[in-house]
C-alpha positions in Angstrom: -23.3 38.2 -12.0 -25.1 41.2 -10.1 -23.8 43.3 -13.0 -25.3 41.7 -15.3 -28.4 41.3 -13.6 -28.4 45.2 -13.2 -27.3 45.9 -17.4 -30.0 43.5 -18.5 -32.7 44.6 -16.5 -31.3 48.6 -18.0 -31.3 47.3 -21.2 -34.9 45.3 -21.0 -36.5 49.0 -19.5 -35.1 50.7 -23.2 -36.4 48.6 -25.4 -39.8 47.6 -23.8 -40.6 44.1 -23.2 -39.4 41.4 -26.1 -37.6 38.2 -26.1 -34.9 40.1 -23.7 -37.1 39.5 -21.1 -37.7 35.9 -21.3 -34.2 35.0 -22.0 -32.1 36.0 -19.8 -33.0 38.1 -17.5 -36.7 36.0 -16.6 -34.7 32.9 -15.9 -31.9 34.8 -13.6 -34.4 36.4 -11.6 -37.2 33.3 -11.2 -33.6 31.2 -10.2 -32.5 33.8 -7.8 -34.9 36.4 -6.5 -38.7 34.6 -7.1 -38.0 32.0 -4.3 -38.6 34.6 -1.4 -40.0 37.4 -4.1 -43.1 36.3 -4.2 -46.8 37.8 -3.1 -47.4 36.1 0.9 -43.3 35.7 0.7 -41.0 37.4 3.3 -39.3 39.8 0.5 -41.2 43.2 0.3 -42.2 42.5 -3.3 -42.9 40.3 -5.6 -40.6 39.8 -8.8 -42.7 37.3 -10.5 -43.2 39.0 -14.1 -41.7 41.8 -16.3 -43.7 44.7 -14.5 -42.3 43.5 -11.2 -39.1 44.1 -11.9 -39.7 47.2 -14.2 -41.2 48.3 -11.2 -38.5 47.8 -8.7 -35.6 48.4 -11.3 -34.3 51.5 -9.1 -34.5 49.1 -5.8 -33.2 46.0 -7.1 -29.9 47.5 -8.6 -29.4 49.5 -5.3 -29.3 46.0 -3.6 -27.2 44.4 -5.7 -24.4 47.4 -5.8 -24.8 46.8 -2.0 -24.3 43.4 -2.4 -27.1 43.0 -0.2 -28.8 40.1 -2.8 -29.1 37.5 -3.2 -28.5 37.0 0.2 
């Protein structure tokens, strides 16, 4: 699952945002990182939209090769 996760969100940075976003990577992340990733949440940053995670990218795959999340 975390590699997937990871080659998704790779594969939605190439090719700018289109229906790859909304299905599937919008619905794994808002089922498993937007409970806590959220702005006045514990997590450090929000991962509410497309930007979010385009944002992160580099920190979100470092967690999951970690294994680190989801906790």
């Amino acid at each position: 699952m975390h590699c997937l996760v990871f080659f998704v969100i790779s594969f939605v940075q190439l090719h700018a945002q289109s229906n790859t976003w909304s299905y599937p990577v919008a619905s794994i992340i808002y089922e498993n990182c937007s409970s806590c990733h959220h702005e006045g949440s514990i997590a450090p940053f929000a991962l509410m939209s497309y930007q979010d995670a385009i944002d992160h990218a580099i920190e979100i795959h470092a967690q999951l090769v970690a294994v680190n999340m989801p906790p």
